[in-house]
C-alpha positions in Angstrom: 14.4 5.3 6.6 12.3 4.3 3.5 9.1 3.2 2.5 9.9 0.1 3.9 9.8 1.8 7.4 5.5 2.2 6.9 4.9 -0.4 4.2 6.4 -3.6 5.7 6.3 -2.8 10.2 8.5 -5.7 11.2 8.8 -6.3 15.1 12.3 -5.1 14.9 11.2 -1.7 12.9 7.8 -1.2 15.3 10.5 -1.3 18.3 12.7 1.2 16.4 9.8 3.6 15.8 8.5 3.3 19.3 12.2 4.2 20.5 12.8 6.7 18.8 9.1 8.6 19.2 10.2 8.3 23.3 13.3 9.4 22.9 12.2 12.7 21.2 9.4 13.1 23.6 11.6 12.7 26.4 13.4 15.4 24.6 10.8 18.0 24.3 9.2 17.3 27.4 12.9 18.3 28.8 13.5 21.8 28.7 17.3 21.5 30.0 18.4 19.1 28.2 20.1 19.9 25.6 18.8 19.0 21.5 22.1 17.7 20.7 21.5 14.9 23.4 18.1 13.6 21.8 19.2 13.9 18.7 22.5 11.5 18.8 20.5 8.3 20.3 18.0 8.8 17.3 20.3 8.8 14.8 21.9 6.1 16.4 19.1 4.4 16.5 18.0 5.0 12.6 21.5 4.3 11.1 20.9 0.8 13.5 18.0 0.4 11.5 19.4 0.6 8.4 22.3 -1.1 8.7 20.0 -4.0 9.8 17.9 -4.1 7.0 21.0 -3.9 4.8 22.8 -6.8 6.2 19.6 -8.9 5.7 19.2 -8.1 2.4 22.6 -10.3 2.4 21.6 -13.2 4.9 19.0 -15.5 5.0 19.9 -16.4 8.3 19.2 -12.6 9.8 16.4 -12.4 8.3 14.6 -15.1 9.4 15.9 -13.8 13.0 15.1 -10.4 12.8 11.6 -10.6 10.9 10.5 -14.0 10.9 8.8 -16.3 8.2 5.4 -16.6 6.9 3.1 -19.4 8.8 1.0 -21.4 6.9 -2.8 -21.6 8.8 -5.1 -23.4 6.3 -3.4 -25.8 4.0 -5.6 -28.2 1.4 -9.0 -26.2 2.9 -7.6 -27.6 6.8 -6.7 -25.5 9.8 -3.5 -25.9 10.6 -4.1 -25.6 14.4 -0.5 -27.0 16.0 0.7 -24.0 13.5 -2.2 -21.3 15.1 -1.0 -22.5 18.5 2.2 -22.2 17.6 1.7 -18.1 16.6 -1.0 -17.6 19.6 -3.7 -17.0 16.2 -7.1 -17.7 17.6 -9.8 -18.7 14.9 -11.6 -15.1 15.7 -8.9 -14.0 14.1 -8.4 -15.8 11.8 -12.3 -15.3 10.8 -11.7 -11.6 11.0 -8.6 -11.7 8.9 -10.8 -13.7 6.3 -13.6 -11.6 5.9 -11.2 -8.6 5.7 -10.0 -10.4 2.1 -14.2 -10.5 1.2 -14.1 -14.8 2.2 -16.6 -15.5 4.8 -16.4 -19.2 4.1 -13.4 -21.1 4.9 -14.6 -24.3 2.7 -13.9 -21.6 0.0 -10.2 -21.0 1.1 -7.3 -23.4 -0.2 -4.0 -21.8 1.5 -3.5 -19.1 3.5 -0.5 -17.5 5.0 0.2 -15.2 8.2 2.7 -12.9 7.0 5.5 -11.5 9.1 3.7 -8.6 8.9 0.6 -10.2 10.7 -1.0 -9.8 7.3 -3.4 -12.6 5.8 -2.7 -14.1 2.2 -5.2 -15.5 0.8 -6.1 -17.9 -1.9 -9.5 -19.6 -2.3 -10.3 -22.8 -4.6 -10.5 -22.3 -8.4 -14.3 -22.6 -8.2 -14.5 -20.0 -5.7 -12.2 -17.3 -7.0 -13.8 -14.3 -9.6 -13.6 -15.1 -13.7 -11.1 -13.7 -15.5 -10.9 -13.2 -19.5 -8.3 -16.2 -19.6 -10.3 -18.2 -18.3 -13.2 -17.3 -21.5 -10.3 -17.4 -23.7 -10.1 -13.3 -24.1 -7.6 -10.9 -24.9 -8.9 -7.5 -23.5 -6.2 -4.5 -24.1 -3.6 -3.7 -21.3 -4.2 -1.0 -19.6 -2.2 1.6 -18.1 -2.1 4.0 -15.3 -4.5 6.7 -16.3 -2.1 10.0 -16.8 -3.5 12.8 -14.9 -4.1 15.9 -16.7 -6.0 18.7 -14.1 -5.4 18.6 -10.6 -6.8 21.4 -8.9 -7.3 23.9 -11.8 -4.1 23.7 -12.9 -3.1 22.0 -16.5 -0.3 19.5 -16.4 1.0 20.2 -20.0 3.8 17.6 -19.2 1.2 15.3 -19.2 -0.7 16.2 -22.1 2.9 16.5 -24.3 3.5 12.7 -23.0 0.5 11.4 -24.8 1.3 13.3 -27.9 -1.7 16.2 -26.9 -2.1 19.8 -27.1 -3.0 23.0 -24.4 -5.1 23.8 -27.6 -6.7 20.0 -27.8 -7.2 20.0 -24.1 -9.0 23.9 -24.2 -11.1 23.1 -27.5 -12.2 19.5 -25.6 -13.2 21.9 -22.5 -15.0 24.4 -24.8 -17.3 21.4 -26.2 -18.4 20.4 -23.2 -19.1 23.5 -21.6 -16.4 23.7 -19.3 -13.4 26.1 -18.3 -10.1 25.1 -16.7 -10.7 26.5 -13.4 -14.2 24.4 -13.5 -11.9 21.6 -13.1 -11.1 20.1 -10.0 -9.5 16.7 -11.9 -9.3 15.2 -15.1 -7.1 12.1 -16.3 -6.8 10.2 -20.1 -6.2 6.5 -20.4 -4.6 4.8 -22.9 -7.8 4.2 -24.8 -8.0 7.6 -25.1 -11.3 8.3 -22.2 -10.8 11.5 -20.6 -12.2 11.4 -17.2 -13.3 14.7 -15.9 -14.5 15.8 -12.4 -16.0 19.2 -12.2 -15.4 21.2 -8.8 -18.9 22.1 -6.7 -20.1 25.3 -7.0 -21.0 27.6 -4.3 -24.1 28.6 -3.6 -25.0 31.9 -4.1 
C-alpha cells in the first residue's frame, strides 16, 4: 500500500488499517472459516485504498473530502481560537504540540499549522529562529549523505568503489589504526573525506 500508508495516516487510511487488522483477526480467531473468505474483503479493502489515493492525486475536490486541509492556529503571533474551536484543539495541546517542536514560548511563534495529519508546523519569528551561515554571509561546502562502508563486519566494496576507494585503502587505513575488519561494527566516509569508525564491544573474558 506504500510508504504513504505509515508516513502520512489520513482518517480515511487509519479506518482502512483498522478494518483490515479486524478482519484478519476475525479470520484467525475463526477456525471454520475458510482463508479465502478473509482474504477477499482485505484485498477489497486495499485495492479501495489505492484507488482512492489515486483518484486524489487527480482531484482537488477529493482530496480536500477524503483528507482534509491544513488549519491555521497562530497567525501574526495570535491564536486563532474560532479556528481551534472549529478543530476541537485545546491550548494543552497546542502547548504540547509546541514544545514537541523545542518552542515553549508562543510570543516566539509567527504561524503555525495543524496538518491533516494532526501534525504541528511550525515557524517562529526571525529573531527567535537558530543562525544560519546565510545569514553571516558564508558559504560552508554541501554535504552529502555519508556512504556507509562497514555494517556489521562486513565491507561494502560497492561503496568504497563509488567514492573512487580501494579493499586495499580501506585494509591499510584499518592496519594504522589498530583495527581489523571484524573489530568493526560500522564505519561510513563523507564527502570531505572523514571516515567515521565505530568499533564493536568486546567481551569480557
Amino acid at each position: 500500500m506504500g510508504k504513504r500508508e505509515i508516513g502520512q495516516l489520513s482518517t480515511f487510511d487509519l479506518v482502512v488499517a483498522i478494518m483490515i487488522a479486524e478482519i484478519a483477526v476475525l479470520t484467525l480467531e475463526d477456525l471454520e472459516m475458510p482463508l479465502y473468505a478473509g482474504l477477499i474483503p482485505i484485498f477489497v479493502m486495499v485495492l479501495a485504498e489505492i484507488l482512492l489515493s489515486y483518484v486524489c492525486l487527480h482531484s482537488t475536490f477529493l482530496r480536500r473530502l477524503v483528507e482534509g486541509v491544513p488549519s491555521v492556529i497562530i497567525a501574526d503571533g495570535k491564536i486563532i481560537e474560532k479556528e481551534m474551536r472549529r478543530q476541537r484543539y485545546n491550548i494543552n495541546d497546542l502547548l504540547a504540540q509546541l514544545r514537541e517542536k523545542d518552542v515553549f514560548d508562543i510570543s516566539d511563534v509567527r504561524y503555525a499549522v495543524l496538518e491533516t495529519t494532526g501534525e504541528l508546523s511550525v515557524i517562529v519569528k526571525s529573531t527567535k529562529r537558530p543562525l544560519k551561515p546565510e545569514d553571516m554571509n558564508l558559504n560552508p561546502p554541501e554535504e552529502d549523505i555519508p556512504l556507509s562502508l562497514v555494517l556489521d563486519g562486513e565491507l561494502l566494496e560497492q561503496n568504497l568503489h563509488y567514492l573512487g576507494l580501494s579493499r586495499g585503502w580501506f585494509e591499510k587505513k584499518l592496519k594504522e589504526l589498530g583495527l581489523k575488519l571484524e573489530d568493526i561494527m560500522y564505519a561510513s566516509m563523507n564527502n570531505q573525506g572523514k571516515l567515521y569508525i565505530s568499533e564493536r564491544e568486546k567481551e569480557d573474558d
